[in-house]
N, CA, C and O of each residue as an XYZ file, in Angstrom:
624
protein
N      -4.142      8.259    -16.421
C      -4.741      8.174    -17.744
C      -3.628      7.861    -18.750
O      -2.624      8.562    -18.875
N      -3.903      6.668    -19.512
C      -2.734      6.688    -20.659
C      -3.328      7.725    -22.256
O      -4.309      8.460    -22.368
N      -2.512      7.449    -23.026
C      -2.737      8.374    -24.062
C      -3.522      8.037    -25.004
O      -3.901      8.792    -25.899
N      -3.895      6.593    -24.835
C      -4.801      5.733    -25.602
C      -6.707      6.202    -24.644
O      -7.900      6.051    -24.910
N      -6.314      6.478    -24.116
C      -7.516      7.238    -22.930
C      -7.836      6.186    -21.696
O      -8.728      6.451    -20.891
N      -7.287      5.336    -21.627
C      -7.729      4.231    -20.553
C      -7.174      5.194    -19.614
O      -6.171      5.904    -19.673
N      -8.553      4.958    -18.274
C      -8.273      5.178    -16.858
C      -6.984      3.902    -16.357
O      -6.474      2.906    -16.870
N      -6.883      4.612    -15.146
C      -5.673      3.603    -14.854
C      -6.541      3.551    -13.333
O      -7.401      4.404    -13.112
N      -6.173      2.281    -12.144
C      -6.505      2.533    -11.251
C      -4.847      2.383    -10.372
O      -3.720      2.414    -10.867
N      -5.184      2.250     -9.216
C      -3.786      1.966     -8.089
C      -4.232      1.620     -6.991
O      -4.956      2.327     -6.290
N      -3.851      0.498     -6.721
C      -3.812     -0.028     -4.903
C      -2.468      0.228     -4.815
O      -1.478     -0.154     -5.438
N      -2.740      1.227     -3.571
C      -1.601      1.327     -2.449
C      -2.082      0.990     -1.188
O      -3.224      1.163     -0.763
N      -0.754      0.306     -0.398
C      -1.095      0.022      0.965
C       0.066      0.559      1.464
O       1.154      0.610      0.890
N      -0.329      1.115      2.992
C       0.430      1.901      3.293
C       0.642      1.480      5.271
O      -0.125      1.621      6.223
N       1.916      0.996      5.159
C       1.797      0.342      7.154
C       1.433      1.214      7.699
O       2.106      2.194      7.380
N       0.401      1.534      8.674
C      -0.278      2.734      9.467
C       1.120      3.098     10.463
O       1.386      4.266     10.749
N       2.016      1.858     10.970
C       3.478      1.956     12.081
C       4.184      2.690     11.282
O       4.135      3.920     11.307
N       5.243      1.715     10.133
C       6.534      2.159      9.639
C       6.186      3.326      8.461
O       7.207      3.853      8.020
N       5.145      3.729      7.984
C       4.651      4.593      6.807
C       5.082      4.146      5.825
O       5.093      4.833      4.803
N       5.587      2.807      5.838
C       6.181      2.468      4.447
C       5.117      2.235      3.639
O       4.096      1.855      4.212
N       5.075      2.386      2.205
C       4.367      1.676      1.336
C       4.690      0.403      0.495
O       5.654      0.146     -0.227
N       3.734     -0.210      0.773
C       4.462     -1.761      1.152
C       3.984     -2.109     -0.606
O       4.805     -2.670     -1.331
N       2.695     -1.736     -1.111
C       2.051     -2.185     -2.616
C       1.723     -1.043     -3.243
O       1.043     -0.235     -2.612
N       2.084     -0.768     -4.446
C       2.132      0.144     -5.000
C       1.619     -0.740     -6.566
O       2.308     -1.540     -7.201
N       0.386     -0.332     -6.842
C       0.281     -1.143     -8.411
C      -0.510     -1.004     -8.663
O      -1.532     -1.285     -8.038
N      -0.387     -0.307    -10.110
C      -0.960      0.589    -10.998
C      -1.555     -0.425    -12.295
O      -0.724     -1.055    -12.950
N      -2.854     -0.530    -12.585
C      -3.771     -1.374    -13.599
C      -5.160     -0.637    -14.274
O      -6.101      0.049    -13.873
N      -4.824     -1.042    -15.160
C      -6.171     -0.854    -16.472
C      -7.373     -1.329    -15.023
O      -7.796     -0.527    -14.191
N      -7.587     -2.311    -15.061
C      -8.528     -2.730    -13.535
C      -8.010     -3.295    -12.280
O      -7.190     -4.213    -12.266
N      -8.375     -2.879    -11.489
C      -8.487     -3.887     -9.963
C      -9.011     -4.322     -9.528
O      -9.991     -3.588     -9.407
N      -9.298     -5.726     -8.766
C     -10.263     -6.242     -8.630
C     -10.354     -7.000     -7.663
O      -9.159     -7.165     -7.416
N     -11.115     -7.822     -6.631
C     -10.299     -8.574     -5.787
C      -9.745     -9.662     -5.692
O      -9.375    -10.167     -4.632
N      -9.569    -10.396     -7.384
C      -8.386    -11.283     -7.212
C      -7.169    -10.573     -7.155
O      -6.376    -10.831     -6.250
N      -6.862     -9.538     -8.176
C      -5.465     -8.727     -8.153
C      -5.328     -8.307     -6.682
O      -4.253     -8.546     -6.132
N      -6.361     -7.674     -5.954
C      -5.680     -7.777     -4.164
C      -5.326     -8.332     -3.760
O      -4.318     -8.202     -3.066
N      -6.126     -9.561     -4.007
C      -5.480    -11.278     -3.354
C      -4.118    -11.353     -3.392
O      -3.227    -11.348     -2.543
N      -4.171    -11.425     -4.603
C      -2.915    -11.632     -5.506
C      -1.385    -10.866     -5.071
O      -0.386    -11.540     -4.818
N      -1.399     -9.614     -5.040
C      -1.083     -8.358     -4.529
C      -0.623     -8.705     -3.011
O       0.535     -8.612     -2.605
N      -1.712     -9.110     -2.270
C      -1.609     -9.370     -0.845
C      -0.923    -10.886     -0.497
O      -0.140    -10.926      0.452
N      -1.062    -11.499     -0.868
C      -0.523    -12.937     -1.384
C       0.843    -12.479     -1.202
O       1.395    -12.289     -0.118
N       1.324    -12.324     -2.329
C       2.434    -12.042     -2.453
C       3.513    -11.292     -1.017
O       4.557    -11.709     -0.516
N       2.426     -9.686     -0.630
C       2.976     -8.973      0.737
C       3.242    -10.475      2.032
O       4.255    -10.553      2.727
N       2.289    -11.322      2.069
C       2.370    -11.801      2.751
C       3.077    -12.696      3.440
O       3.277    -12.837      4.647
N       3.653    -13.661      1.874
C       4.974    -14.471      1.834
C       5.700    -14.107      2.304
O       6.394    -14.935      2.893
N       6.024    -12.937      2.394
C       7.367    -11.807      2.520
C       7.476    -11.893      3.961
O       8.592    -11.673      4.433
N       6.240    -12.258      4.984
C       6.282    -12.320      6.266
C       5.507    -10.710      6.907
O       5.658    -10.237      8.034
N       4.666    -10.133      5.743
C       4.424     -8.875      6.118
C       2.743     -9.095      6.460
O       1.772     -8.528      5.960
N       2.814    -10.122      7.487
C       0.918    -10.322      7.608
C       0.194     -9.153      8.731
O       0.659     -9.137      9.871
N      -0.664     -8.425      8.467
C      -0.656     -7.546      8.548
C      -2.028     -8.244      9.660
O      -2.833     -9.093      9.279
N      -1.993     -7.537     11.257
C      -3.567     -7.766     12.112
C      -4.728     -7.185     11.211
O      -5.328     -7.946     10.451
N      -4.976     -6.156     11.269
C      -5.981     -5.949     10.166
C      -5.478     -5.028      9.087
O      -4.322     -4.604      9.070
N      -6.621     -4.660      7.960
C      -6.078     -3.864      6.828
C      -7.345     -3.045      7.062
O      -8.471     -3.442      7.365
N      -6.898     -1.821      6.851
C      -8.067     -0.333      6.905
C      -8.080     -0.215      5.560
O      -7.070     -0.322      4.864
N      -9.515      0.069      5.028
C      -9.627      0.155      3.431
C     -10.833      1.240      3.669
O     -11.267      1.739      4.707
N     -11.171      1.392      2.402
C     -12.611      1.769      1.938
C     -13.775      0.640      1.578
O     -13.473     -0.543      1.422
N     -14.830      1.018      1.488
C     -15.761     -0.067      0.920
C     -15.734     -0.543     -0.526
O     -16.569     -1.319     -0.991
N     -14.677     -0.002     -1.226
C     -14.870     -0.363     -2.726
C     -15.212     -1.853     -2.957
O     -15.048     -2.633     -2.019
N     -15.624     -2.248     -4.012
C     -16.157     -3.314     -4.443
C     -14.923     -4.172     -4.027
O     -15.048     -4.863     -3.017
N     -13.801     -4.193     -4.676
C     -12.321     -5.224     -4.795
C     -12.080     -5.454     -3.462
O     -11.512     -6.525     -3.246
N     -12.361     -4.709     -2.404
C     -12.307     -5.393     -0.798
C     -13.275     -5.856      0.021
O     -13.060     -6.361      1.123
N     -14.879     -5.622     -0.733
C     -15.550     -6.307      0.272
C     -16.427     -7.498     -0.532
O     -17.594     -7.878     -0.444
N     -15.312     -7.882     -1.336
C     -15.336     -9.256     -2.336
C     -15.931    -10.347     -0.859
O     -15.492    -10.284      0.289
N     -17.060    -11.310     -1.394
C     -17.106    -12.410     -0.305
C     -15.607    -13.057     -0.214
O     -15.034    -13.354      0.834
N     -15.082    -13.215     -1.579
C     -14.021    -14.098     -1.390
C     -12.689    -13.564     -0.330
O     -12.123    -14.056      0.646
N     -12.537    -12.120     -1.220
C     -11.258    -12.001     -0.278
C     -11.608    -11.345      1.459
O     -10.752    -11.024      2.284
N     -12.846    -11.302      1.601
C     -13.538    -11.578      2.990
C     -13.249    -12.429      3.896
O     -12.765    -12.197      5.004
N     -13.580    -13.558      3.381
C     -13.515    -15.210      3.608
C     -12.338    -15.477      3.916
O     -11.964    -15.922      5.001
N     -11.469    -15.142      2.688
C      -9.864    -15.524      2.768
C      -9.182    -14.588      3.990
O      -8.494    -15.198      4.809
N      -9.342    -13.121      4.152
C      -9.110    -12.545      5.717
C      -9.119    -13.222      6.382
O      -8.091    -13.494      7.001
N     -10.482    -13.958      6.643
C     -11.145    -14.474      8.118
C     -10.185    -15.840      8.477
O      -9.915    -16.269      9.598
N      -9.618    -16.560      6.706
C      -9.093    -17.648      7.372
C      -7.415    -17.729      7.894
O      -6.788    -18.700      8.316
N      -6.944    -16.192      7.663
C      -5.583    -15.832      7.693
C      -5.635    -15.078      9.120
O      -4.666    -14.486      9.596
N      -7.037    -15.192      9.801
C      -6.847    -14.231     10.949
C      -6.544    -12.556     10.994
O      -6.093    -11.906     11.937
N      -7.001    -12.030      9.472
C      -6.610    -10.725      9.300
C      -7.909    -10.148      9.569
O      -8.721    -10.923      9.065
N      -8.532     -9.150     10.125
C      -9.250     -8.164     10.625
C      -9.831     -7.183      9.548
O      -8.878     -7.138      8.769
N     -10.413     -6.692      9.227
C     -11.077     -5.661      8.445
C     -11.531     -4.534      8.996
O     -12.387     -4.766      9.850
N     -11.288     -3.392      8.838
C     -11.423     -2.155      9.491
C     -12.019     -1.066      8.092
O     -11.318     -0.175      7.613
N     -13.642     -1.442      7.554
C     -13.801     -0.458      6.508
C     -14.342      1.033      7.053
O     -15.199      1.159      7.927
N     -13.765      1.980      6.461
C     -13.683      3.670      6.636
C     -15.209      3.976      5.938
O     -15.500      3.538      4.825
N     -16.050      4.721      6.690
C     -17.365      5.053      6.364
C     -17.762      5.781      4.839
O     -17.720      6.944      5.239
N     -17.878      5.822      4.362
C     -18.180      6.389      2.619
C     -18.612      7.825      3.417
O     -19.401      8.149      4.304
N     -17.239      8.723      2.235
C     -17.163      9.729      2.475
C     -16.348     10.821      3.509
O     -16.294     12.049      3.582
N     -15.651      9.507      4.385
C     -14.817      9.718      5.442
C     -13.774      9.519      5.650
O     -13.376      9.057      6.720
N     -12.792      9.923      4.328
C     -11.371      9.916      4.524
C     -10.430     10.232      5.354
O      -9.359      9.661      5.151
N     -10.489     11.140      6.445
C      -9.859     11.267      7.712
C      -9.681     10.009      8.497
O      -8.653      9.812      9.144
N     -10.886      8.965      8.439
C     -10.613      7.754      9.145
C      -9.362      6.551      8.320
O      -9.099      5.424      8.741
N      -8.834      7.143      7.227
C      -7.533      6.602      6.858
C      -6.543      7.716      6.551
O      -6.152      7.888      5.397
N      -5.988      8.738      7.913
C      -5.263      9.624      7.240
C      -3.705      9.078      6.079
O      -3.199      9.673      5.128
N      -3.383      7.858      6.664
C      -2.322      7.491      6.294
C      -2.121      7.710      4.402
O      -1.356      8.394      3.722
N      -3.150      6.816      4.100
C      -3.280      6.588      3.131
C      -3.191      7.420      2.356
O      -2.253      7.604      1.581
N      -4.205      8.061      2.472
C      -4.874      9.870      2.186
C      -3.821     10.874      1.953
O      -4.041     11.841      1.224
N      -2.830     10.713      2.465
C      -1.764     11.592      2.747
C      -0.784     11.198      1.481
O      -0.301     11.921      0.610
N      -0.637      9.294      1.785
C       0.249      9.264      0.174
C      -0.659      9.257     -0.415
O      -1.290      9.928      0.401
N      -1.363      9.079     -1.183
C      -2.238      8.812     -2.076
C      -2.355     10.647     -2.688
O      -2.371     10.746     -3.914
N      -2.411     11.671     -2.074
C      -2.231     12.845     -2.135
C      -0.745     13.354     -2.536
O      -0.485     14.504     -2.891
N      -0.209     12.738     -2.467
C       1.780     12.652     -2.657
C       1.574     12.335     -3.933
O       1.626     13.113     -4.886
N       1.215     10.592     -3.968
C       1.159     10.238     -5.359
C       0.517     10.856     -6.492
O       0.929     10.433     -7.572
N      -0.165     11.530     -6.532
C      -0.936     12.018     -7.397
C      -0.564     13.826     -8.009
O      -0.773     14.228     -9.154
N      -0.167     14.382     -7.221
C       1.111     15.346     -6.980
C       1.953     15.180     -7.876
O       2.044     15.372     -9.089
N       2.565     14.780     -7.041
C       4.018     14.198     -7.475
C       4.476     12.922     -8.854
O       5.613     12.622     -9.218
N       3.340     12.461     -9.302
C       3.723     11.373    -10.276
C       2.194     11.362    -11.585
O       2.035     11.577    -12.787
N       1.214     10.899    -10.180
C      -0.261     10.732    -11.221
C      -0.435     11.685    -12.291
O      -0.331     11.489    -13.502
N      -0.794     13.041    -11.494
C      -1.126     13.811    -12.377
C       0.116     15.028    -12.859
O      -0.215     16.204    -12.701
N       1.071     14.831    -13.253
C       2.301     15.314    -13.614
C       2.093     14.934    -15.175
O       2.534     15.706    -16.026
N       1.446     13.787    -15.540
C       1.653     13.213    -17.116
C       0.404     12.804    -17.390
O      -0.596     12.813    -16.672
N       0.600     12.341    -18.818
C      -0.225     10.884    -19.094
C       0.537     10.027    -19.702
O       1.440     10.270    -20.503
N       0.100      8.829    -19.245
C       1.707      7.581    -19.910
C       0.752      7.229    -21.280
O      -0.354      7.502    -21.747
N       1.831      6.518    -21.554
C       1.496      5.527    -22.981
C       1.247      4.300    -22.770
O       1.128      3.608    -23.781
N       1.129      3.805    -21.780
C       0.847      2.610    -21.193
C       0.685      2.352    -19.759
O       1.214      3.066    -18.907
N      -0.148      1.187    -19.453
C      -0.419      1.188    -17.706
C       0.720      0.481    -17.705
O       0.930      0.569    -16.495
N       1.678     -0.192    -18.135
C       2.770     -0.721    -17.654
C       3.791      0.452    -17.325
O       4.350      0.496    -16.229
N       4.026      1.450    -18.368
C       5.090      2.431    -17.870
C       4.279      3.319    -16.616
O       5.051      3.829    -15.804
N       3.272      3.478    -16.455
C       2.497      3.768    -15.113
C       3.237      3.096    -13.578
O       3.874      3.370    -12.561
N       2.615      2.098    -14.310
C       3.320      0.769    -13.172
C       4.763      0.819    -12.786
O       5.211      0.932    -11.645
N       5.364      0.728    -13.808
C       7.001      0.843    -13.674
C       6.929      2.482    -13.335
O       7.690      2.297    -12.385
N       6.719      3.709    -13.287
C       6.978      4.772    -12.770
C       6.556      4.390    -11.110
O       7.295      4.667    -10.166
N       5.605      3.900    -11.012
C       4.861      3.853     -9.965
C       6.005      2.992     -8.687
O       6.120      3.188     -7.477
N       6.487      2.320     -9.327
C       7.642      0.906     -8.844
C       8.672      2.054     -8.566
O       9.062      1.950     -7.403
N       9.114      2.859     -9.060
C      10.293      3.450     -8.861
C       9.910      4.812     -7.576
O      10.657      5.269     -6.710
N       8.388      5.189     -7.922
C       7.900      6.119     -6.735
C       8.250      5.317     -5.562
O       9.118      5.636     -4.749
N       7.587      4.343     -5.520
C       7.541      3.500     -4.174
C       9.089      3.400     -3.329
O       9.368      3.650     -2.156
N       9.948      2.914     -4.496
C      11.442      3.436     -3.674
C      11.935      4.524     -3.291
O      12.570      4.461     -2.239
N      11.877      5.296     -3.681
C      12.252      6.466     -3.274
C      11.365      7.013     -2.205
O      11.799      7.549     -1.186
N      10.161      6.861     -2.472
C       9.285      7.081     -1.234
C       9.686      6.324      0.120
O       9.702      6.970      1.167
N      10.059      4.750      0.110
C      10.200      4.416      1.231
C      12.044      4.316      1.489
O      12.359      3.653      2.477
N      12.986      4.808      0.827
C      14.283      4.541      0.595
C      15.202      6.077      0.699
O      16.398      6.191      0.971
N      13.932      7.476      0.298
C      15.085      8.512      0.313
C      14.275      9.343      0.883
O      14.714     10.493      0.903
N      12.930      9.147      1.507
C      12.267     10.594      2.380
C      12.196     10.336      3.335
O      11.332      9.513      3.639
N      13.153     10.948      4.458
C      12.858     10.958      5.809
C      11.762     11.214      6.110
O      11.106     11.874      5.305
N      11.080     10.753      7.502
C       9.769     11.086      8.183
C       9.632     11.713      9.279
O      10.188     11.108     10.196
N       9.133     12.664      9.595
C       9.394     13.447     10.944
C       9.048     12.507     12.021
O       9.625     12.081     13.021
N       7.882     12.333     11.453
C       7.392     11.113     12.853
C       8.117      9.916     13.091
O       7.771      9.046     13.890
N       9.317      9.891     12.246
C       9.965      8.399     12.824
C      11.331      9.044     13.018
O      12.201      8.307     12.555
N      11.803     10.125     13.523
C      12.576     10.575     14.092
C      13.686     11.054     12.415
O      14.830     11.494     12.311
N      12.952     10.797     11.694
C      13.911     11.748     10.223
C      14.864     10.535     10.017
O      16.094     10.558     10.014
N      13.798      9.167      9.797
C      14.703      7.889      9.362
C      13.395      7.918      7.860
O      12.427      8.661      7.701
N      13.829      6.987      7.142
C      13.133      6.985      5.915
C      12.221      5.928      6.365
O      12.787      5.330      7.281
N      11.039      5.419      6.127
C      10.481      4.394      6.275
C      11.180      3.368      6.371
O      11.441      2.834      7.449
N      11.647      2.885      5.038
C      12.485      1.624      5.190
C      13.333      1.355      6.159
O      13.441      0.402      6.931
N      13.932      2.354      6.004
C      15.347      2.350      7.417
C      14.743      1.735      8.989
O      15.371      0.951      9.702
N      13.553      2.238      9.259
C      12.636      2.625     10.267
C      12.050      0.917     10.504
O      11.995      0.219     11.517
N      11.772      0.731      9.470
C      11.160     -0.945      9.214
C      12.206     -1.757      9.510
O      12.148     -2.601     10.404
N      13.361     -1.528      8.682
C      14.368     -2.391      8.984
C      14.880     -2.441     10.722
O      14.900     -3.458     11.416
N      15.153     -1.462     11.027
C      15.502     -1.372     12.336
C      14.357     -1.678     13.479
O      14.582     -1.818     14.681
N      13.270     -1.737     12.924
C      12.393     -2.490     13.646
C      12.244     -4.016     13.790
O      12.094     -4.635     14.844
N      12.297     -4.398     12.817
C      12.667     -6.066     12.352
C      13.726     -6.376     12.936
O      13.671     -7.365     13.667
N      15.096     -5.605     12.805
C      16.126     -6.094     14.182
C      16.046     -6.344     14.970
O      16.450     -7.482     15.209
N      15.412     -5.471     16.201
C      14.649     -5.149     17.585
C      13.903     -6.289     17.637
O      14.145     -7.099     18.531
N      13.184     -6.464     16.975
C      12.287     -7.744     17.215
C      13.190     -9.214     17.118
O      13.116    -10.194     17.859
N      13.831     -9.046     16.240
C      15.015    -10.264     15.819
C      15.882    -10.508     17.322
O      15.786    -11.594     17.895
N      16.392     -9.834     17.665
C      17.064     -9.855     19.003
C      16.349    -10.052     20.090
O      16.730    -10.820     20.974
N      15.163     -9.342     20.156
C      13.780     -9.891     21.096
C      13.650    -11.244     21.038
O      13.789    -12.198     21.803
N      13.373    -11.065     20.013
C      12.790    -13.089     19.777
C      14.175    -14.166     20.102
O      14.227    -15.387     20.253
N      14.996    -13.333     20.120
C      16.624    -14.828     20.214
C      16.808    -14.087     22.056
O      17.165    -14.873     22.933
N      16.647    -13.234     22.269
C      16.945    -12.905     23.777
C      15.300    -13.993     24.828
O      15.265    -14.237     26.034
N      14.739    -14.191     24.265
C      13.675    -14.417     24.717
C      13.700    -16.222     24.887
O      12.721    -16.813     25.341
């Protein structure tokens, strides 16, 4: 919530493997061009993901960015309304975030939201070890996975 009273929303995506959180972005609205958009962007990066686990909200079961899945070969996996256990990942940061940053304040703007939100995301994937990845930080965990594969692919 900023102080002007606007709701704020947030897409986060979160790799179900490395636990990293890959999109973190905080807006007055979301919608499913800003996913596109959002995802667009993850994607360039070389981060194309087999499928994406969501909810049914409106901004993901857009015909368009439907369509656009189907022609990128990405998969859709929507979680039943009301059944958040079927994305613990998410659930878990999304429960962090809100803790720890959301509801701690109210900003003065969805941009300083955003930019707090930008700086969560590093530290989240840059300074908290994970038990489940042997007490490496996400990133670390990602990176050293991308090696492994890098050497795979030139040994191969």
């Amino acid at each position: 919530m900023t102080t002007g009273g606007h709701s704020l929303r947030v897409l986060a995506l979160v790799d179900e493997y490395t636990r990293e959180c890959l999109i973190l972005k905080v807006a007055k609205n979301i919608n499913a061009k800003s996913v596109r958009e959002s995802l667009r962007s993850l994607f360039l990066k070389g981060r194309m993901p087999r499928y994406i686990r969501s909810d049914n909200g409106p901004e993901f079961i857009a015909e368009s960015l439907s369509k656009w899945f189907k022609e990128l070969g990405v998969k859709t996996a929507f979680i039943e309304p009301g059944s958040p256990w079927e994305n613990a990942y998410i659930e878990s940061f999304n429960a962090r975030l809100r803790d720890e940053l959301l509801d701690r304040r109210t900003f003065e703007t969805a941009r300083e939201a955003g930019y707090l939100a930008n700086q969560y995301q590093k530290e989240y994937n840059e300074e908290r070890p994970h038990s489940s990845l042997s007490y490496l930080t996400q990133g670390e965990f990602s990176r050293r996975l991308e090696e492994r594969e890098v050497k795979h692919n030139h040994a191969a």
